[in-house]
C-alpha positions in Angstrom: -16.7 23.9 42.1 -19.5 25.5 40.3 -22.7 25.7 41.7 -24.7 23.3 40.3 -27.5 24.1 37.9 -30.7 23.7 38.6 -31.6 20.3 37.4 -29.1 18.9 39.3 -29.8 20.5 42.8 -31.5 17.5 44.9 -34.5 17.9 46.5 -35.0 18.3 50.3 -36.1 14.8 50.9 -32.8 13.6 49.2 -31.3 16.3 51.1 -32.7 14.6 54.4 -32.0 11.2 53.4 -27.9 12.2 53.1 -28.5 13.7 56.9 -30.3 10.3 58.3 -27.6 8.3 56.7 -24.6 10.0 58.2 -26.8 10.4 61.7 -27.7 6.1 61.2 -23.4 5.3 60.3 -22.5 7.0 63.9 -25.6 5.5 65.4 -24.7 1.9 64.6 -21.1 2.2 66.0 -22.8 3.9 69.2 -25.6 2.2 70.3 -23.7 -1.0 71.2 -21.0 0.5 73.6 -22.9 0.6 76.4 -24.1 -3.2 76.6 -21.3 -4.7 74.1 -19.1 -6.1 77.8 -22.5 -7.4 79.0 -23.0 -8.8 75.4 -19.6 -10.9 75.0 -19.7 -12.1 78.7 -23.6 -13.8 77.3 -21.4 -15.2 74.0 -18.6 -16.9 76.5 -16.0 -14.4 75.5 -13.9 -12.6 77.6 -14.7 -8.5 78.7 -11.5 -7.6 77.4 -12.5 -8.1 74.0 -14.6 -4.9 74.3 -12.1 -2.8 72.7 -11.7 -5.1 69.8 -15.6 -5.7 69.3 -15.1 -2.1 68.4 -12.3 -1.5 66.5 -13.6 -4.5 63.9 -16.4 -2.4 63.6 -14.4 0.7 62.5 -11.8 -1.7 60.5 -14.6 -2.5 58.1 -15.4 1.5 57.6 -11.9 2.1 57.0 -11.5 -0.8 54.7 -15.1 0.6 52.5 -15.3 4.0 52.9 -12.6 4.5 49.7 -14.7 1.9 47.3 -18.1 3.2 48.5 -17.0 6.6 47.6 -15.2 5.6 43.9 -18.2 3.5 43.4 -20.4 6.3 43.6 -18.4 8.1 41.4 -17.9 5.4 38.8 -21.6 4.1 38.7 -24.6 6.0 40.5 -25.7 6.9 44.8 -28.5 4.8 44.6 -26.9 1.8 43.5 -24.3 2.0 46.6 -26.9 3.3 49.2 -29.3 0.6 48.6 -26.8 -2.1 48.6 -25.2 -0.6 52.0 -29.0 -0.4 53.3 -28.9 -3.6 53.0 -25.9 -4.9 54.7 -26.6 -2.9 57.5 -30.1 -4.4 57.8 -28.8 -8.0 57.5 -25.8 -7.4 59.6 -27.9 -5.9 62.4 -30.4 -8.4 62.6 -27.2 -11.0 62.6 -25.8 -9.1 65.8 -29.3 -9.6 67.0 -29.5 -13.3 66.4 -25.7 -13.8 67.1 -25.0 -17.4 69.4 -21.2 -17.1 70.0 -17.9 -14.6 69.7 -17.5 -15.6 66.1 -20.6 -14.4 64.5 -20.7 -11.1 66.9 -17.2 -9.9 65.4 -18.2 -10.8 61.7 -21.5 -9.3 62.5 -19.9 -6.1 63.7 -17.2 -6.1 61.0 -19.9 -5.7 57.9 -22.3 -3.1 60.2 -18.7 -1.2 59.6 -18.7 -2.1 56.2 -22.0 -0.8 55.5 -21.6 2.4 57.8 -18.8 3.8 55.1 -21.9 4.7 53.1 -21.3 7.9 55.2 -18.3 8.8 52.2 -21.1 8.8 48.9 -23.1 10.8 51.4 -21.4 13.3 51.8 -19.9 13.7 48.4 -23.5 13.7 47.3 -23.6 16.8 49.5 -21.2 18.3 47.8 -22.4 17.8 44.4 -25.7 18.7 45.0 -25.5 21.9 46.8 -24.0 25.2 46.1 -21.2 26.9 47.2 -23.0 29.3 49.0 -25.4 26.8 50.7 -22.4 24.6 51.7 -21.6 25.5 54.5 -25.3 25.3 55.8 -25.9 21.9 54.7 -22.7 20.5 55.8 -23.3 22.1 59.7 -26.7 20.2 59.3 -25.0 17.1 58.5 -22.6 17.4 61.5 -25.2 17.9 63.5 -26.6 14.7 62.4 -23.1 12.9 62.6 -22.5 14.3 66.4 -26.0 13.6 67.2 -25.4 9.9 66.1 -22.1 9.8 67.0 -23.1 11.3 71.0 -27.0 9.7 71.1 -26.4 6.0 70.2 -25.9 5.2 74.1 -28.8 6.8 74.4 -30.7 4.7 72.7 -29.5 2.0 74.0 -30.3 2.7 77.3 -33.9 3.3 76.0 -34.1 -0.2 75.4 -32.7 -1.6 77.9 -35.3 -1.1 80.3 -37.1 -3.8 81.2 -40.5 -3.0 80.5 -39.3 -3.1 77.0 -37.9 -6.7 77.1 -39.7 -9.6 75.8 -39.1 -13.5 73.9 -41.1 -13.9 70.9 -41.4 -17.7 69.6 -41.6 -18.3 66.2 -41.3 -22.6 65.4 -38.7 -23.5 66.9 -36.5 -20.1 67.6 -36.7 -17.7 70.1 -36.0 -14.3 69.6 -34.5 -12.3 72.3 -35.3 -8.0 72.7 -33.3 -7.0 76.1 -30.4 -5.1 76.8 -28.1 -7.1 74.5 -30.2 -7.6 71.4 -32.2 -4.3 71.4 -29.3 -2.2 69.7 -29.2 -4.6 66.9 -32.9 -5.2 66.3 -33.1 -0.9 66.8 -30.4 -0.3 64.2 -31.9 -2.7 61.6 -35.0 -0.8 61.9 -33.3 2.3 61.5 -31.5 0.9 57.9 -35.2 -0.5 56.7 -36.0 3.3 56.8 -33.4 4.5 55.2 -33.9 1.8 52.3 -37.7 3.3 52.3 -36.4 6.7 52.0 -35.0 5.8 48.7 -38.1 5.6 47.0 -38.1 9.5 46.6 -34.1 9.7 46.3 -33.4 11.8 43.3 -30.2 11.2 41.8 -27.6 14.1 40.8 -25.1 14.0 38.0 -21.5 14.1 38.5 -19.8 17.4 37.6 -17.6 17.3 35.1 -13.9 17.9 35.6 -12.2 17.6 32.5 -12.3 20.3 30.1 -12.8 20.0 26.3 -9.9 19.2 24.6 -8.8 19.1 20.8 -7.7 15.4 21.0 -6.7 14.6 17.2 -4.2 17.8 17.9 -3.0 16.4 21.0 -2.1 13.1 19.7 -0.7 13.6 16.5 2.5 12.5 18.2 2.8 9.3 18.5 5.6 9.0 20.8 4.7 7.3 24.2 5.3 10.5 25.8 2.5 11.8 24.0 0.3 8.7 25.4 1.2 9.2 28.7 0.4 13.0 29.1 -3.0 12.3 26.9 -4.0 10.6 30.6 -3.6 13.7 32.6 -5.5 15.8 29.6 -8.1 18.1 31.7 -7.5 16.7 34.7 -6.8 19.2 37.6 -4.4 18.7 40.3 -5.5 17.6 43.8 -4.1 20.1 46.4 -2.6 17.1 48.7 -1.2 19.4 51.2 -4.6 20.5 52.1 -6.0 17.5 51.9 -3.7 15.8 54.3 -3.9 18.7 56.2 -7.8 17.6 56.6 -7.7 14.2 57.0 -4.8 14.6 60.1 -7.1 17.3 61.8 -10.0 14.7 61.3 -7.5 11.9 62.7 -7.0 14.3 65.8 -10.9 15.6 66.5 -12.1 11.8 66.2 -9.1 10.3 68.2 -9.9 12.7 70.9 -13.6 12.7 71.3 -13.6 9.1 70.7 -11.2 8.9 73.5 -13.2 10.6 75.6 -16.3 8.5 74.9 -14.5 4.9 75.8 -13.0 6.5 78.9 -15.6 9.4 80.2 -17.5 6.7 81.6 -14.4 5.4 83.6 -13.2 8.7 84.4 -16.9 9.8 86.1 -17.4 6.5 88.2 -13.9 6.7 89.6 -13.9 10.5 90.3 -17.5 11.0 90.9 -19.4 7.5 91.6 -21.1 8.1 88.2 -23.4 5.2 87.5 -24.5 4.0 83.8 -27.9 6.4 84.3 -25.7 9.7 85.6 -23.1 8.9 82.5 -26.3 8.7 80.3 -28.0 12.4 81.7 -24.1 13.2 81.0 -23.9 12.2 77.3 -27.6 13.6 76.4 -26.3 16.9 77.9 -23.3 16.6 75.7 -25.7 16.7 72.4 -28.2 19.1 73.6 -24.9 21.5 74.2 -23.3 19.9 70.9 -26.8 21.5 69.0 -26.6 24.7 70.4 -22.9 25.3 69.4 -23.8 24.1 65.7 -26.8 26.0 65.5 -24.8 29.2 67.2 -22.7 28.1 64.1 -25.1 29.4 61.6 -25.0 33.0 62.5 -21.1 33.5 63.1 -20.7 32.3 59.8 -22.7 35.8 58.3 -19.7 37.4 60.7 -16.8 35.1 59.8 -17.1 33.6 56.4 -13.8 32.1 56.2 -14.1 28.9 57.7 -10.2 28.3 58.8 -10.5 31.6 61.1 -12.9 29.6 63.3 -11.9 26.1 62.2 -8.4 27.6 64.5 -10.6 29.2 67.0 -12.3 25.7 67.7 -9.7 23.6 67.5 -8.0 25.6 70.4 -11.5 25.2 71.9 -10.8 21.1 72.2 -7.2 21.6 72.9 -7.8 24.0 76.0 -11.0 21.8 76.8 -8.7 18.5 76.9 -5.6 20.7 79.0 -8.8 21.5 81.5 -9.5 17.7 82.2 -6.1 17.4 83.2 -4.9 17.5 86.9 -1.4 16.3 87.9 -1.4 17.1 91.8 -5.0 15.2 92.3 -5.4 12.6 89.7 -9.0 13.6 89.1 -10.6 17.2 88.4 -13.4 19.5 90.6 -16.4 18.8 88.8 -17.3 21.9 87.8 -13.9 21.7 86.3 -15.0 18.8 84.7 -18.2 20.4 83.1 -16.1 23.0 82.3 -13.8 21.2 80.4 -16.2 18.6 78.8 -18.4 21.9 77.4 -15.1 23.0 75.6 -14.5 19.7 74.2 -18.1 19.5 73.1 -18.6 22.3 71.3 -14.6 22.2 69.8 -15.3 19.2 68.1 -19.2 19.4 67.0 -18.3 23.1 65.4 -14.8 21.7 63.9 -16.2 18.9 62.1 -18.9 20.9 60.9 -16.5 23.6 60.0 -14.2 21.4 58.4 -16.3 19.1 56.1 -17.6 22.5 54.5 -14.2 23.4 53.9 -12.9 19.8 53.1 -15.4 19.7 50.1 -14.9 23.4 49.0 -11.0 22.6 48.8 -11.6 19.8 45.7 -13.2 22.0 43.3 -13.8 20.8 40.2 -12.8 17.4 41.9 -15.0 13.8 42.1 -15.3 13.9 45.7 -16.6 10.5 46.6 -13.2 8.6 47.0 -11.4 11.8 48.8 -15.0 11.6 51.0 -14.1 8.1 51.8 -9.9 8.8 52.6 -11.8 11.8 55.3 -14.3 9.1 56.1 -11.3 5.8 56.6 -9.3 8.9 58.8 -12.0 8.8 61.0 -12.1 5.2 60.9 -8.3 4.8 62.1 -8.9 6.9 65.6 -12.1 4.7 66.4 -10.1 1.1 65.5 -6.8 2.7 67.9 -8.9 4.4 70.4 -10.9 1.7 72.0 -8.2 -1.1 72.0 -5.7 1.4 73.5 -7.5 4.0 75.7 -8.3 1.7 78.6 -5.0 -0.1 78.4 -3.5 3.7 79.1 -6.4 4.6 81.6 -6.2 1.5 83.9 -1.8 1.8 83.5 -1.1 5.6 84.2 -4.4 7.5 84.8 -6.3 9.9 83.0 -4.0 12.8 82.7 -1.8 10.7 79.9 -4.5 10.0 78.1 -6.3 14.0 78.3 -2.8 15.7 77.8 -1.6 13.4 74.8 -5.1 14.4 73.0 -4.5 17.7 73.8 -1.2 17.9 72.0 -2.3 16.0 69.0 -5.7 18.6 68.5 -2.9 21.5 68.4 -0.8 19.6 66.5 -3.6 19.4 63.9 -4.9 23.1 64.8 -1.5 24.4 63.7 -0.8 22.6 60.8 -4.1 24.7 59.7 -2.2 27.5 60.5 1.6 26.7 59.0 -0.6 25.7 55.8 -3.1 28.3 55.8 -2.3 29.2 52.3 -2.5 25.3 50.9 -6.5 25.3 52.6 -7.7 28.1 50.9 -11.2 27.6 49.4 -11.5 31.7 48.4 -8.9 31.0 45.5 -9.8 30.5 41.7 -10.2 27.5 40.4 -7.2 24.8 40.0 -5.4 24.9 37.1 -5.6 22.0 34.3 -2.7 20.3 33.9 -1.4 21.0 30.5 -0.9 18.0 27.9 2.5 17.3 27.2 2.9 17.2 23.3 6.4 16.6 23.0 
């Protein structure tokens, strides 16, 4: 992709506002976890619904990610930020407000709908940065989506204490801010901000892909050949095998760290008496460490430009990290082995995602990215809609080490195929070729 010239190149606020969207999609599906058991129990619905109170969530991102990115393409970023701003405002407060198991799901399902604006976001990225910048922009943005995607219990445990809880009367309703409520009232606040933010939001033109063309010449035949091929006139081809290369590795990274979110918590009461405060001091060390590696990112990239070396190294990071965690003899790890292992895992995955939305969006030059953004985006979605439904079923059935080991072999699964199709993911090549019109 060319760089962009200079009228086109967003400014830092728009910049920003792309970073607090991404952090605000992870956030939303985050920030309930913690009190979501609590929360269906209050509704009359069974605990065991947990994992499916999640997985609607992630349903509805895989469902929009692929329109919200097309629609950006097709019409403009405002237009489908504002309207997801929007959902995700409504939807929260409707969490919030929620009376019965019904209205929680459907609540849940369109805060996932309105989360996929994480696709325009970072195909807007893509468009408005250059090729050198990329990289640097897109670490920044993983850092935002880890920080989201790690912090949202945080938050929640923020406002759960109970100097913070309190009924406020208004006619005849009451509204509710404790445990259970707080993560919806916090998250609609945080989507009123973003729909602020979009006062300064300066749009960015599409690049454009197709290359001039003669067409009288090309369709002076007027066989229906000659129709066809006018449709694939300067269009360039989509390098699929690096593009299903990406969205597996991003199936695997997001299947194991999710994974290791539902279960951690599990894992550390059973093997270490963990209670929900420990696990909480145990995730905010996870995004302070998270930070470091991304920011420790930065400068290896002046040593090691080409993203797949490390995009390898990391992904063996996660793999080994996972291996670590498991332990067949004593069911349950040292805990130093445990931090041991848990720092691997942390830093594999918040450097690989980085690593590998820079590359992801390098890989479709001369490409509109908002619909591929949304397949990496609904990829992403699939792990967090099979994770939580499935990873306590395997947990509470055969232990821990299943669940670490089978992780472990998917993220090298995914690391090689980066390696067997090292050729098919490289971004240092010239630009795609058009595919020439058929005149015959």
């Amino acid at each position: 992709m060319p760089d962009p010239p200079e009228d086109q190149v967003a400014n830092s606020t728009s910049i920003f506002l792309m970073i607090f969207l991404n952090f605000l999609s992870n956030v939303v599906f985050s920030i309930v976890l913690p009190t979501l058991p609590n929360f269906l129990e209050r509704v009359d619905a069974p605990k065991y619904l947990n994992g499916w109170a999640v997985a609607v969530n992630s349903l509805g991102t895989f469902l929009a990610s692929p329109v919200f990115g097309w629609w950006a393409d097709k019409r403009n970023f405002r237009e489908v930020f504002f309207i997801s701003l929007v959902l995700m405002f409504a939807s929260n407060l409707w969490y919030a407000l929620c009376k019965d198991k019904y209205q929680l799901f459907a609540a849940r399902f369109i805060v996932g709908v309105a989360a996929a604006n994480y696709a325009p976001a970072n195909s807007y990225l893509s468009y408005a940065t250059s090729s050198a910048d990329r990289a640097k922009i897109m670490t920044w943005n993983a850092a935002s989506t880890v920080l989201g995607f790690i912090c949202g219990p945080a938050f929640s445990l923020l406002t759960s204490l109970p100097a913070l809880s309190f009924t406020a009367h208004i006619g005849n309703y009451e509204l509710d801010f404790d445990a259970e409520t707080a993560p919806g009232w916090v998250s609609a606040f945080f989507a009123l901000c973003g729909i602020l933010c979009l006062i300064p939001f300066k749009e960015v033109k599409k690049l454009q892909t197709a290359a001039t063309v003669n067409i009288p010449k090309a369709i002076t035949n007027t066989s229906i050949r000659s129709f066809r091929s006018l449709s694939m006139v300067g269009k360039t081809r989509i390098p699929m095998k690096g593009v299903l290369i990406c969205l597996f590795f991003t199936f695997a990274f997001t299947t194991a760290f999710t994974i290791f979110e539902t279960t951690g918590p599990l894992y550390t009461y059973d093997a270490f008496q963990y209670n929900d405060f420990s696990n909480s001091l145990l995730f905010l060390a996870i995004s302070i460490g998270s930070l470091v590696a991304l920011a420790a990112l930065q400068g290896l990239l002046y040593f090691v430009p080409d993203e797949r070396v490390l995009l390898v190294t990391f992904g063996l990071l996660l793999t080994s990290g996972l291996a670590v965690l498991s332990d067949y003899q004593n069911g349950h790890v040292s805990l130093p082995r445990f931090f041991g292992g848990i720092a691997l895992v942390a830093v594999g995955y918040a450097d690989g995602q980085a690593l590998l939305l820079a590359l992801f969006s390098k890989l479709l030059e001369e490409q509109e990215q908002g619909m591929m953004m949304g397949w990496l985006s609904s990829s992403g979605s699939i792990a967090r809609m099979i994770c939580p439904v499935s990873a306590s079923y395997v947990y509470h059935s055969f232990g821990a080490n299943y669940i670490f080991l089978c992780c472990a072999a998917l993220c090298f699964v995914a690391t090689m195929g980066v390696l067997f199709g090292w050729r098919e993911v490289d971004t240092t090549k010239s630009a795609p070729q058009l595919v020439p019109p058929t005149t015959a």
